[in-house]
N, C-alpha and C positions, 0 to 999 in steps of 0.2 A: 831577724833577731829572735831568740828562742824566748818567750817566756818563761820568767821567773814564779814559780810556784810556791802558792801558801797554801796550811795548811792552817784551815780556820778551825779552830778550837773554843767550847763551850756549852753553855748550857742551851739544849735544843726540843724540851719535852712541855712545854707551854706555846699556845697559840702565838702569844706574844713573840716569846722567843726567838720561835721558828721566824716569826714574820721579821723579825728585826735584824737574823742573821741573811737572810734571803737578800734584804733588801741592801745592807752593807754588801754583800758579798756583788751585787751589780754594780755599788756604784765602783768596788774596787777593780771588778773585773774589765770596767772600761778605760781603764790605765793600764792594760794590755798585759794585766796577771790574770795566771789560770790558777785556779782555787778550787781546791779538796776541802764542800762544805759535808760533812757526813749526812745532815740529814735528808742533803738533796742527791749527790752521790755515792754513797753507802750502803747497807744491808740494809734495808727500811722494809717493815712487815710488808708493806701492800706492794713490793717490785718483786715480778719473776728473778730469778728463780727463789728466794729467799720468803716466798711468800708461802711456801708450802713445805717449810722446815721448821721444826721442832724447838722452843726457846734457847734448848741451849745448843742448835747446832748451827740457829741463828748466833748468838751469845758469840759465837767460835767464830764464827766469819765477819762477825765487828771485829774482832781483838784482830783477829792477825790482815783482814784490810785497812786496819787505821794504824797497825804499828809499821806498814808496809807504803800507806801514805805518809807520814811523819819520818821516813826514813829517805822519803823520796823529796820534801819538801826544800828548797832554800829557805823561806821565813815560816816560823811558828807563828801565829795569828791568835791570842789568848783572851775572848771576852769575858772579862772576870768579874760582871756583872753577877748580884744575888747576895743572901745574906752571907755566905762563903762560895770559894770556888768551885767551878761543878770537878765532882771528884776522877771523874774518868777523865776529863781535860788535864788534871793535878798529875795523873799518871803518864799521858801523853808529854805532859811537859818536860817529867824525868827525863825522860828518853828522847827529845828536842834539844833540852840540854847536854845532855852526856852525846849526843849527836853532833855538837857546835855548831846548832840552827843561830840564824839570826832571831831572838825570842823577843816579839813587841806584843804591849796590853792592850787592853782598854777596860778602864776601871770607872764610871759613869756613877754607881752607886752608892749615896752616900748613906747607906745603910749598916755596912759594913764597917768595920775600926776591929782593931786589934794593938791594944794598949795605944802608943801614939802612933801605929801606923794603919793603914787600912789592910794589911795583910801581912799573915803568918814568914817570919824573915824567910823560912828555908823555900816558900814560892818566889817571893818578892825579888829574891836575891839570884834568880834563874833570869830574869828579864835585861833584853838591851835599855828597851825603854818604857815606860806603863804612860800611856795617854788617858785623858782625863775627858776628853771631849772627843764625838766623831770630827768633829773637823781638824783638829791636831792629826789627829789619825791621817784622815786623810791626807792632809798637804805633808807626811813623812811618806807617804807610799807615795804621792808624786815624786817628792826629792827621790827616793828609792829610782822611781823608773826615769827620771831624768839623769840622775848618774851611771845608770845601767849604759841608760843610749851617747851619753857623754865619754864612757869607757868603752864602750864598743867603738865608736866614730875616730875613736886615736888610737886606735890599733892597728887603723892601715894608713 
């Protein structure tokens, strides 16, 4: 059975961050999805060949590897943790959408509101579903990969 690919989107430029994406992205990846995390997969300063190019021709080889991952993806993967959304994820999401990805959050932060909602309608309004805790999350990407293998299995 082929893997289903997400692509995990979000904010990646804090210790923290990084560590929290890493560590989601294991425990998702042992539900037998392959995941497109940019900061571990990506242009990243300190990986050949990207380590001895110039910011913006680094800058060039984000943009069109991550619009070429999100284009390859089945689910959009949105941590929309922080006091807004990280804004390169807000762009990947346009294009997620206008794509007809399956688009799921994760919104943990209660830092964030925007009048009565915790987020700007024209984000909000791109998502299948925004979870509020990693364990939600989680037990939908199980459902996710138990119906995968439940439609495969009555196909033949």
């Amino acid at each position: 059975m082929k893997k289903k690919k997400i692509y995990f989107a979000g904010p990646l430029f804090s210790q923290a961050e990084r560590n929290f994406n890493i560590e989601l992205t294991k425990k998702i990846e042992k539900f037998n999805f392959e995941i497109f995390l940019p900061q571990r997969d990506g242009a990243e300063l300190d990986k050949p060949p990207f380590i001895n190019m110039t910011q913006n021709e680094r800058n060039n080889k984000i943009f069109e590897l991550d619009i070429k991952q999100v284009s390859e993806c089945e689910i959009f993967l949105f941590i929309l943790d922080g006091r807004v959304p990280d804004e390169g994820a807000c762009f990947e999401l346009g294009i997620a959408y206008n794509q007809n990805k399956k688009i799921i959050g994760l919104h943990t932060d209660m830092r964030a509101s925007f009048i009565d909602s915790k987020l700007n309608a024209m984000i909000e309004g791109a998502f299948y579903k925004i979870f509020t805790s990693e364990k939600e999350l989680l037990n939908h990407i199980i459902e996710l990969q138990e119906n995968e293998t439940e439609h495969c299995s009555n196909q033949y």
